[in-house]
N, C-alpha and C positions, 0 to 999 in steps of 0.2 A: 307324424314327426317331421316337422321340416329341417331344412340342409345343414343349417347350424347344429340343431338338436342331436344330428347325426353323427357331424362330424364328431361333434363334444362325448359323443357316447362310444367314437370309435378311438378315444384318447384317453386314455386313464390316467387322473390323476390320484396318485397314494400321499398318505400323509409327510412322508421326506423328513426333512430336518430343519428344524426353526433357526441355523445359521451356516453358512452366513447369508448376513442382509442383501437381498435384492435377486438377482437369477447368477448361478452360477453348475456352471460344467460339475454332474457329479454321479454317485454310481451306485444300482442299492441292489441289492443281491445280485450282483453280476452284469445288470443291466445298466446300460449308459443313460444318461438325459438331464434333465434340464432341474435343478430345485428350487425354488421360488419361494422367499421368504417378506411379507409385509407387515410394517406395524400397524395396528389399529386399533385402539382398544375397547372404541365404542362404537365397531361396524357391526352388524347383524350378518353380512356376509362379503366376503371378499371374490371377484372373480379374477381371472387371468384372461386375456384375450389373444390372440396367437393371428398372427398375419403372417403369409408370405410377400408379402411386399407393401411398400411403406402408400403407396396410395391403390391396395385394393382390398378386399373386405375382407373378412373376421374367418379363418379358415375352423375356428373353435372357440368356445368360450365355457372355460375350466372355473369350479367352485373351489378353491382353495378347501381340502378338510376338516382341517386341523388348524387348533386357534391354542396358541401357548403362549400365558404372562405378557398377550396382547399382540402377539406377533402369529399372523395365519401366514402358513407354509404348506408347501406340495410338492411330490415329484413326478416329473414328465416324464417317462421313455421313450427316449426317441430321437428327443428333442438335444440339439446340438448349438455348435458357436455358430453366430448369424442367424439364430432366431430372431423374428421381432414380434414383439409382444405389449400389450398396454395392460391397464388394469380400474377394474369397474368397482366400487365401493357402494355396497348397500348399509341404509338406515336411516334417522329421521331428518327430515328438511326443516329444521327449527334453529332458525337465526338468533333469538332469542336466545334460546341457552346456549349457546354456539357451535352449533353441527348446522352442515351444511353437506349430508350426502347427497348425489344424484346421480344414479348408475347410468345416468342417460350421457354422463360427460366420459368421454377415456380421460383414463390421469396417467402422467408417466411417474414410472417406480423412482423414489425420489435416491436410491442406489445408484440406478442405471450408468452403469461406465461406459455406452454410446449410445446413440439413438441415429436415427433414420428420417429423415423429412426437414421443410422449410419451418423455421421459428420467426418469419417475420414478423407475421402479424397476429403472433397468440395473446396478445393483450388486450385483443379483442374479444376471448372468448369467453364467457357470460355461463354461470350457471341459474340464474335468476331471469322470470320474465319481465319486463316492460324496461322502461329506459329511468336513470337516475336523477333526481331533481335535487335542488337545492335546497340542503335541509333535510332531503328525508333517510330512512332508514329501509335496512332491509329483514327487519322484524317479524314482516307479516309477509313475507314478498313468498312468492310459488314458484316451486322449480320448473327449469324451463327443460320440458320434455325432450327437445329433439334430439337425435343421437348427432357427435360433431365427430366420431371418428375418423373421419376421412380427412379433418384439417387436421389433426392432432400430428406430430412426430412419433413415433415409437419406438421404444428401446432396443436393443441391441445387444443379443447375448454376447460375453465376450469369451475367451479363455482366459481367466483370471492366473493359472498359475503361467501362462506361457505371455500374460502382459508383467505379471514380475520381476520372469526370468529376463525380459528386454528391456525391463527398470534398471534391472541387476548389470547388465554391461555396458551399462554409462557410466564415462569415464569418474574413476573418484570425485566426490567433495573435495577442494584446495580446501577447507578447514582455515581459512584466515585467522589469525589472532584478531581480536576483536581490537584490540587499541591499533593494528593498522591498514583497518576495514574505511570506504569509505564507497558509502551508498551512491545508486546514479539511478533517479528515478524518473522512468521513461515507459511512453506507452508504443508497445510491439508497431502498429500500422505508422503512426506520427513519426516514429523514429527516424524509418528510412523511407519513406513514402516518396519523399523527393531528393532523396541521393543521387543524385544522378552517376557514380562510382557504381550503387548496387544493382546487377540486371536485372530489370526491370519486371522481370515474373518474379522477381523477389521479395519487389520492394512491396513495405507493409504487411511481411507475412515472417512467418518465426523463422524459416532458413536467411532471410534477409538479416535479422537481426543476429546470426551469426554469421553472416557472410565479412570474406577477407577484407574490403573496405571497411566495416564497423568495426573488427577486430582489432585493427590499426588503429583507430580511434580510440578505442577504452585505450587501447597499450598506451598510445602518445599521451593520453588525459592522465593516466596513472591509477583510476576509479578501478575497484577490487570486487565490487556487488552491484548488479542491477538488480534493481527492483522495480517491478512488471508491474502496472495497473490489470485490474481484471483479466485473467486469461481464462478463468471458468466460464463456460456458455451460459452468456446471458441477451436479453430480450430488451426489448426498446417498448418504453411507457406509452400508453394510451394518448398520454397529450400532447409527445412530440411527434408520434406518427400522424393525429391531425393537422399536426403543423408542416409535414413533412419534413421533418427533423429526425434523429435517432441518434437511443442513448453510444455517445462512442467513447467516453471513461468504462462505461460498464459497469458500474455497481448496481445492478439487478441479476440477481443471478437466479439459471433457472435447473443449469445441471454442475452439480459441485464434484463432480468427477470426471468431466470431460472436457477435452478444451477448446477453447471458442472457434468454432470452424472456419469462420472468416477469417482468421489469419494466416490458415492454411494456404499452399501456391498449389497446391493437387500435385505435387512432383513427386512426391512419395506415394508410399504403397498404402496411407490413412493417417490423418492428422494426428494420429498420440505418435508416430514413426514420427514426424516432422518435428515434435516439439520435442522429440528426446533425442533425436540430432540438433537440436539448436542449445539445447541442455550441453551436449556431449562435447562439442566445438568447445564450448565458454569454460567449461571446466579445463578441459585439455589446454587450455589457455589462461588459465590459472583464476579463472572471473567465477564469481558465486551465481545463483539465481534465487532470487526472493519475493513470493510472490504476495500480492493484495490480493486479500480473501473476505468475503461480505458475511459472515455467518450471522452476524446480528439481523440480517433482514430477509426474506424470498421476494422473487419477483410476482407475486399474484397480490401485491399492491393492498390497499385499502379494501373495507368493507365490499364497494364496487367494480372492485378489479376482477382479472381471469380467474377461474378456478383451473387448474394446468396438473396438482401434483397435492400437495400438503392437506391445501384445505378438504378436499372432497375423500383425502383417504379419513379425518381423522381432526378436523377443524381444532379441536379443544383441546387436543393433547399437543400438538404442534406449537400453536400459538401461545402468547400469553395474552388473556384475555381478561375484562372488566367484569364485574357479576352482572350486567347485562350481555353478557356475553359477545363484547362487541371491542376491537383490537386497542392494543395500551401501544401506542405508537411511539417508542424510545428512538427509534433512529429516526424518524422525522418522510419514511418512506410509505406509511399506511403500515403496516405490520411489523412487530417483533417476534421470533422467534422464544418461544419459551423452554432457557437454554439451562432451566433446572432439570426438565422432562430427560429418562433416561433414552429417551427415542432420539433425541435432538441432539444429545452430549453424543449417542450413538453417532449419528450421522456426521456430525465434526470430526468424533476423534477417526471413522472410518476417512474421511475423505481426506484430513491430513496424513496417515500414513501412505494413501496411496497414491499422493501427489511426491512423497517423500523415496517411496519405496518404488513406485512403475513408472516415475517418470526424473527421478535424483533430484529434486530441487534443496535449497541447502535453508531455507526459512519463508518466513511469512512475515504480514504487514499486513495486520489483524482491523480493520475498519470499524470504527465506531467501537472501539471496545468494553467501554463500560457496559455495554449489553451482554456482552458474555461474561458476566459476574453479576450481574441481576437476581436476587433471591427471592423467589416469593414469599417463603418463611419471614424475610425481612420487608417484607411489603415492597419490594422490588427495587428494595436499595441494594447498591454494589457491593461485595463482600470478594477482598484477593482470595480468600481462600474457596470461589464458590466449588459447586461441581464439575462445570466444564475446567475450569483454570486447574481444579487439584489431579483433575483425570492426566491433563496434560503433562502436566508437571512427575507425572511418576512413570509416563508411558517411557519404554527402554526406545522406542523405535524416534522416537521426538528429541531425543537424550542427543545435543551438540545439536540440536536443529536454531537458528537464529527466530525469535519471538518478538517481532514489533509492536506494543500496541498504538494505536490512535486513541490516547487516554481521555476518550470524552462520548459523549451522546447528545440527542437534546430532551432526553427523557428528566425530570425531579433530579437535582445533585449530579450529573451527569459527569461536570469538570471532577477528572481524579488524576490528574499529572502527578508522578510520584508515588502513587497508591499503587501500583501494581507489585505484585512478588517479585521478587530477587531470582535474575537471570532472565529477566525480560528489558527489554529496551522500548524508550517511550518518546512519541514525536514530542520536541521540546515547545510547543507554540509564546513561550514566557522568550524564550531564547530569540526564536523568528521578530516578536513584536518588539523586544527592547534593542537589539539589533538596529531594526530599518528605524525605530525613533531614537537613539543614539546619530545615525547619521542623518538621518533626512529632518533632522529640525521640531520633532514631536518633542514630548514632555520626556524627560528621562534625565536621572544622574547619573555618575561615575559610578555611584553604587552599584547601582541596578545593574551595569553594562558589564563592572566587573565581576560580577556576581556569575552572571552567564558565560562570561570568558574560560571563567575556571570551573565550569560542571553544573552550575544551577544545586549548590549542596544544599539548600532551601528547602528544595522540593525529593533529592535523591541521598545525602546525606547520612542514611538509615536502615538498619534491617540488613548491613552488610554489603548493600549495593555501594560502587565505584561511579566514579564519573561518567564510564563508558552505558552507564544505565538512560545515559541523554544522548536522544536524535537531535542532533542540530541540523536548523536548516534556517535560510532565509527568504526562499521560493517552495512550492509544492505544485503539483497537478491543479490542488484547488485553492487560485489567487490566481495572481499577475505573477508574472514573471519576471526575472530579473529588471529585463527592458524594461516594461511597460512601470514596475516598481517606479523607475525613476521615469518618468514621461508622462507620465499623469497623477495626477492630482487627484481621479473617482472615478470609480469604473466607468466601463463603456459596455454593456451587456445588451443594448439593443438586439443583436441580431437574433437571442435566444427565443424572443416573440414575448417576454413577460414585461415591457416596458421598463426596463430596466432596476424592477423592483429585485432582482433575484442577485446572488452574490453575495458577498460581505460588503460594509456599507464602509467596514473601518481597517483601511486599509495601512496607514501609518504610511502613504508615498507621498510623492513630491515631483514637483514638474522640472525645475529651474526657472520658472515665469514663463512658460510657454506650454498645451497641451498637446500633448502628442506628435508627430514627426515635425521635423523642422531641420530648415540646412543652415544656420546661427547656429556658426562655431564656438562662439562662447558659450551657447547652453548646452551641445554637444558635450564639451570639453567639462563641465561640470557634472553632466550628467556619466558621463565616463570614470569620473574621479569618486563618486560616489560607486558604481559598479563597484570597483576594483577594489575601495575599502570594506564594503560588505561581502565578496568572495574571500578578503584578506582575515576579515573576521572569521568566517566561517570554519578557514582553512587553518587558522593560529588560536582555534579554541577546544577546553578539552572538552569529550566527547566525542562520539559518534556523529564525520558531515554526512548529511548529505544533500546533495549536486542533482538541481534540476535541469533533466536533457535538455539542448539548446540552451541555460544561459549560458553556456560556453562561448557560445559563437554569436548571440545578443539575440536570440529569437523574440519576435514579440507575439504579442496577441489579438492588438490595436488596441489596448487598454481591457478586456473581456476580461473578469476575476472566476468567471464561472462556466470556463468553455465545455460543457460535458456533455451537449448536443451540437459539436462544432466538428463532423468531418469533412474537413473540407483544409485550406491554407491556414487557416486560422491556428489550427492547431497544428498540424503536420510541419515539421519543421525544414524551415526554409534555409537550406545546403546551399545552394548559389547564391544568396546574401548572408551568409557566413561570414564573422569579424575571426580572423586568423590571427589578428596580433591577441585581442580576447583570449582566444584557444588559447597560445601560446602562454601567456601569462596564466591561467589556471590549471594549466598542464604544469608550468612551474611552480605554483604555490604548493598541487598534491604533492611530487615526486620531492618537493622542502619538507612536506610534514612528513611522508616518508622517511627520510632519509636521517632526522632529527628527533630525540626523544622529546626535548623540550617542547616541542610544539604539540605533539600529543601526547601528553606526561596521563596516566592513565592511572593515577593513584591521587586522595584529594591531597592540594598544598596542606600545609602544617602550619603557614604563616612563622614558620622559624626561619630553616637556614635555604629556604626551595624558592618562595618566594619574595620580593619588597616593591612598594608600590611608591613610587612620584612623583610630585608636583614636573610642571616642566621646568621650573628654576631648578631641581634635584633635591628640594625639601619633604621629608615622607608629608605624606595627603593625612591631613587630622579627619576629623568626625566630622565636621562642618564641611570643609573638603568635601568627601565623600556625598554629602544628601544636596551640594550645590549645584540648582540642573541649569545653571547657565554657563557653567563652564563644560568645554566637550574636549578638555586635554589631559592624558598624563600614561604614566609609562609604566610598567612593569618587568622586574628585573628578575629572570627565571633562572634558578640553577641546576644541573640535572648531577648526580652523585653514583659513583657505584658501590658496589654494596660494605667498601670499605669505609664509605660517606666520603673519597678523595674526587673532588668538583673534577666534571669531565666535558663539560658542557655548559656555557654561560652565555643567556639571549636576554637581549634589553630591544621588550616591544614598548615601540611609540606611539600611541593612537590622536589623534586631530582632526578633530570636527568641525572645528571654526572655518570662517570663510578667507583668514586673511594666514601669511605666513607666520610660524613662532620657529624661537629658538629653542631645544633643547638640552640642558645642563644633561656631560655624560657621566657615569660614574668614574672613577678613577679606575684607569689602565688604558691601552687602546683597543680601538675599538676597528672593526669591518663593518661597511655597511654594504648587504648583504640584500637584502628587500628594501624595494619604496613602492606603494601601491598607484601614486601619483603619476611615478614615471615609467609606471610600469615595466620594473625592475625587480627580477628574481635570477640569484647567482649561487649557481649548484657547485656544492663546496671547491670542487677541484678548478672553479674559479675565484674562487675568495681570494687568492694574492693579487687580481685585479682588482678588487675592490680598492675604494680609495678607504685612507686612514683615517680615524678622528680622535682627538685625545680628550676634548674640552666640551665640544658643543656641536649641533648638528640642526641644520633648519629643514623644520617639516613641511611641507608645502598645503595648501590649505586642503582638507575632505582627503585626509592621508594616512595610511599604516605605512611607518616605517621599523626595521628589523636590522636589531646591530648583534653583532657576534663578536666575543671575547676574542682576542689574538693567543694563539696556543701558545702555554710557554708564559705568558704575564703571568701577575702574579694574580690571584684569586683570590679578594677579600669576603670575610665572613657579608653578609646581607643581613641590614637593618629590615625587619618587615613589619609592615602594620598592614593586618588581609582587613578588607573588606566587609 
């Protein structure tokens, strides 16, 4: 018997209990230890592997029992919190039909709420021998013997009830109303990387991003919700670490219940402490957290990627796969999750309650989402009512949790903006593109623009959903940014190493005749003018904004639409070339929509007595009007009612595209002007007796939102309306 054999024979493993999933603190006739639950339902055996320490050898290697409804389980005596342990998966090496065991690889328990070791370079690691070529397949290919233990990370027993009980004393959810939510979509490191405000072992790490300097910031901006790019531990692709590049958006994820170490500053006593103080700050400060979560896809890539965790416990059941048994690649990453499987709805719905419950976050911003309505009953077309979507939908713990989808894939039909169930919110990309072609000179009418103004009911209109069922935005993580929107004319992605094939090709921007930086003040000054009216948009339309970090302050990219191997300046946002007048005006636009129903009227218009739409002479906009894309002028006159229907509230927004000045005809009464996005002018009510008067007429200046407000006390006539 050698040392292993020994040890394993001096560690009894008994059958335990097949939940919960993964290793958890637990106790069976009296005895304390460890019980250990995996899926698998076409392993011939499963082991456990037990380390005391993350780089030295195998102190036991336990046969799991017990095999229930595909889930083999055990318990350890003994065994306590700060185990580490991995896990071996026996059965057949047949790529073909799509199993892919080899107990020669450690996998980590795809549960694990912490693990132990470097994840640099596991996308290197190979359960196949030889090297991959062009074209070929891994049908016939031979596993590759060698044990990699020693590069592998390993999991990490935790105390699951005493990580709840320190979910549990994060400061409450603020529970925001949803009509006066407004998203601020920012990644942890980029944010404060170069604050030079936040101390410097902060910056880039999640107490930074609740540190007193940022704090100030959301307060002054008036933003109610951030929303986090990846903060689940994930790994960096095989072909940017050739490049020496690394993934830094993060959409590879490789542990869905723990959070990305690298953001940690090591000042706490373990990084889930660090992120439920940075949780805890934001709340107590009345700010949500909402996180981006990748379930549609794992980090073990394509056919020839790592085997890490999924494939090697259970290839076929995890995936969704082709009857060659070879990956149906819906998100565009080498694999899809197959999220009809009860193992995989298992794993989602486990890893959102205890993002929700041991660490307080208040929603999600669900990635690529049509993958998670994927049916294979229906040949893997989308269906709202799938399994994963209907689990969600009845869970009590997810009950007031916020639900983003990213309503698309690039899988067959993928586009379903609108299709999602009632009580979920969906990024609007119909709103983003008619937006930037409305101002920057693309094809688009009055229709189109007003359509998205008031909620996109086109697309939401139905099934009970409200306006607020649309994420508006005009920037995201993935594009150009404000800046760079207007400063170029077509990407600039060289530095990514793909020749600039990669990125979106259609970006709907515009330069002012010049690409990229320049000190011509004239195209400055247009390019400026353009800014302000697409923030003015953003900020005066219904629905849910939201506000990409740094265009506040004009961050740019150099033109990059696809920075997601870009740690470095490019992305991080540059604090000491901050525009402060910028800030200051989008800090005034929020705290206007704040402060005014009108501008986020949160119920759809009726085209009766709420809203009317006109020409800039003040003649209502006929049918021809409406589908004419060479005119970029007209106004709409909003009235907001209380529930006696007696007017309490009356805005006349002016919108101006053209390049030259117009006049506009006002309605009868007088009028405040209040907003001009031109002169970058925003006046919070208790300055509206500064405002100048107008009774007649008012000139918009060219690439302008202008904003007038009824004089309290005039008189309030009924509104001719003709909606859109």
């Amino acid at each position: 018997m050698n040392r292993q054999e020994a040890l394993a024979a001096a560690v009894s493993c008994e059958p335990g209990q097949v939940w919960p999933m993964g290793a958890s603190c637990a106790s069976l006739q009296g005895r304390q230890g460890v019980n250990f639950a995996v899926y698998s339902r076409h392993a011939e055996r499963m082991e456990v592997c037990l380390f005391d320490a993350q780089d030295g050898p195998e102190t036991a290697r336990l046969s799991l029992p017990a095999c229930t409804n595909g889930v083999w389980h055990g318990f350890v005596a003994g065994l306590g919190v700060g185990q580490l342990y991995g896990l071996r998966a026996h059965g057949p090496y047949q790529p073909a039909h799509g199993q892919r065991f080899n107990p020669a690889k450690l996998l980590l328990d795809p549960f694990a709420r912490a693990i132990a070791g470097d994840t640099q370079l596991l996308s290197l690691e190979r359960d196949y021998l030889g090297q991959p070529a062009d074209g070929a397949t891994l049908l016939d290919a031979l596993a590759d013997p060698v044990d990699n233990a020693a590069r592998i990370p390993k999991a990490r027993v935790l105390d699951l009830v005493a990580e709840l009980q320190a979910g549990a004393a994060i400061a409450p959810r603020p529970q925001l109303p949803l009509a006066r939510t407004v998203l601020y979509e920012a990644h942890v490191k980029g944010l404060t990387q170069r604050h030079p405000d936040v101390p410097p072992a902060l910056r880039g790490r999640y107490a930074g991003l609740a540190s007193a300097p940022m704090l100030a910031h959301y307060r002054r901006l008036g933003i109610t919700t951030l929303c986090l790019l990846p903060v689940q531990l994930h790994i960096t692709e095989v072909h940017l670490l050739k490049k020496g590049l690394r993934n830094y958006w993060g959409y590879n994820t490789l542990g869905y219940f723990i959070p990305e170490p690298g953001y940690a500053s090591g000042l706490y006593a373990d990084d889930r402490a660090e992120f439920r103080h940075m949780v805890d700050q934001l709340h107590r400060h009345g700010l949500e957290v909402v996180l981006d979560v990748v379930y549609n896809h794992s980090a073990e890539s394509d056919t020839f990627g790592p085997t890490l965790s999924w494939r090697g416990l259970d290839n076929a059941s995890w995936y969704a796969l082709d009857d060659a048994g070879q990956y149906l690649n819906f998100s565009g990453c080498g694999n899809t999750f197959n999220l009809a499987q009860p193992c995989a709805v298992h794993l989602v719905m486990d890893s959102l309650r205890w993002w929700v419950q041991a660490f307080g976050v208040d929603g999600f911003r669900f990635d690529l989402a049509t993958a998670l309505g994927r049916d294979p009953v229906l040949h893997h077309r989308f269906h709202p009512v799938s399994d994963l979507l209907t689990a969600m939908a009845q869970d009590p713990v997810l009950a007031g949790i916020k639900c983003i989808a990213e309503p698309w894939d690039v899988g067959p039909d993928g586009y379903k903006l609108g299709r999602f169930p009632a009580g979920w919110h969906e990024w609007n990309d119909r709103f983003r593109d008619t937006a930037r072609a409305f101002w920057l000179g693309h094809d688009c009418t009055r229709g189109d623009f007003a359509r998205r103004l008031t909620g996109s009911s086109d697309y939401f209109d139905h099934g009970g959903r409200s306006p607020l069922a649309s994420i508006n935005l005009i920037t995201a993580h993935d594009g150009m940014t404000l800046a760079d929107l207007t400063s170029y004319s077509r990407k600039h992605n060289e530095s990514n190493g793909e020749d600039n094939r990669d990125g979106h090709h259609q970006n709907f921007s515009a330069n002012a005749g010049m690409e990229g930086p320049t000190h011509d003040e004239s195209v400055q000054a247009v390019r400026g003018q353009w800014r302000r009216a697409l923030l003015t948009t953003l900020l005066c339309s219904q629905g849910i904004p939201q506000l990409l970090a740094g265009d506040e302050s004009g961050h740019s990219q150099s033109g990059n639409n696809n920075a997601y191997c870009q740690d470095n300046e490019t992305t991080w946002l540059d604090w000491p070339g901050a525009d402060p007048a910028l800030t200051d005006f989008v800090a005034g636009l929020i705290h206007l929509r704040h402060a005014h129903a009108a501008l986020r009227h949160a119920r759809w218009f009726t085209g009766g007595a709420d809203i009317a739409w006109r020409n800039p002479d003040g003649t209502d906009l006929t049918t021809d009007d409406w589908q004419d894309s060479q005119s970029r002028s007209f106004a709409c006159l909003i009235e907001v009612a209380d529930e006696g229907r007696v007017p309490t509230e009356r805005w006349l927004l002016m919108f101006h595209a053209a390049n030259e000045s117009l006049h506009f005809v006002l309605p009868p009464g007088r009028w405040r002007h209040v907003l001009d996005s031109a002169a970058a002018l925003v006046l919070p009510k208790v300055r509206w007796a500064l405002a100048s008067a107008c009774v007649e007429q008012v000139r918009l200046s060219p690439r302008s939102v202008a904003g007038m407000v009824q004089i309290v006390g005039d008189p309030i006539l009924p509104l001719a309306s003709q909606h859109p």
